[in-house]
N, C-alpha and C positions, 0 to 999 in steps of 0.2 A: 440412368446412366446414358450418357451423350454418348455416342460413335461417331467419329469424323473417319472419314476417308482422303487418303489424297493419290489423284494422279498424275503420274508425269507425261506429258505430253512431248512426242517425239515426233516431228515432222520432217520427211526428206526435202532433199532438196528440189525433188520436183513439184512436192505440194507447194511447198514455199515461191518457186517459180510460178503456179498455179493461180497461186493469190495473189503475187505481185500483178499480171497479166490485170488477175478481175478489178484489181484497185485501179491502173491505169483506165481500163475502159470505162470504168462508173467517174473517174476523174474528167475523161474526153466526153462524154453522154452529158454530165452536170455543165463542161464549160462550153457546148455547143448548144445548148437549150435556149439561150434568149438572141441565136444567130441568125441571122435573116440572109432568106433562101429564097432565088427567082424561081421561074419554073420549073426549067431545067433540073437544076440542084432539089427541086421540091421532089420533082418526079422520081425523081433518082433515088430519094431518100426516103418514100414510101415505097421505094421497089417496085413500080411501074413502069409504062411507056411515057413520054412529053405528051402523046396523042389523050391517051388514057390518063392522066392527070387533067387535060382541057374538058373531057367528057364528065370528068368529078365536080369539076367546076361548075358546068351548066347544072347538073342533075341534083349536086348536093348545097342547101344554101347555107349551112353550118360552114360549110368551104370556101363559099365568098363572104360570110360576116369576118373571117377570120385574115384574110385577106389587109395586107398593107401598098398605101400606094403613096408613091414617093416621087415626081415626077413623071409621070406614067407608065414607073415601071411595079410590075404586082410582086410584090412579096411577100413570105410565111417566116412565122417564127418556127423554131423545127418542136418546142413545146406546145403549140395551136396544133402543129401538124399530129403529133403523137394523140393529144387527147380527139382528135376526130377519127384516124387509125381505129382508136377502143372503141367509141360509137359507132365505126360503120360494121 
């Protein structure tokens, strides 16, 4: 004999708002990934000082391979940025 169950799923409306939020931010995180970031924006966006990003730079070399230079100015993609984030 097979037994099925079923349940009804009832969500308020603030779960529902809850979700909406998390889909938005996974939507802003996927379309900022391939954005390129000077340093300023770099630092900011590992949650640092501008100072303390320049000291990453000299000390970490994962952090200059990853490095784009476009005119001489330096930039990160924020997806290079994240997978050094988990390394360091």
């Amino acid at each position: 004999m097979i037994v099925t169950a079923t349940y009804e799923h009832k969500l308020s409306d603030t779960d529902i708002d809850r979700i909406a939020e998390r889909v938005v931010r996974k939507l802003k995180q996927d379309e900022n990934q391939n954005k390129l970031l000077n340093i300023t924006e770099s630092a900011k966006y590992c949650g640092v000082s501008k100072e303390t990003f320049w000291r990453w730079r000299k000390r970490y070399k994962n952090l200059q391979n990853i490095a784009i230079t476009a005119g001489g100015v330096v930039q990160f993609r924020a997806e290079d940025l994240d997978k050094f984030l988990e390394s360091k």
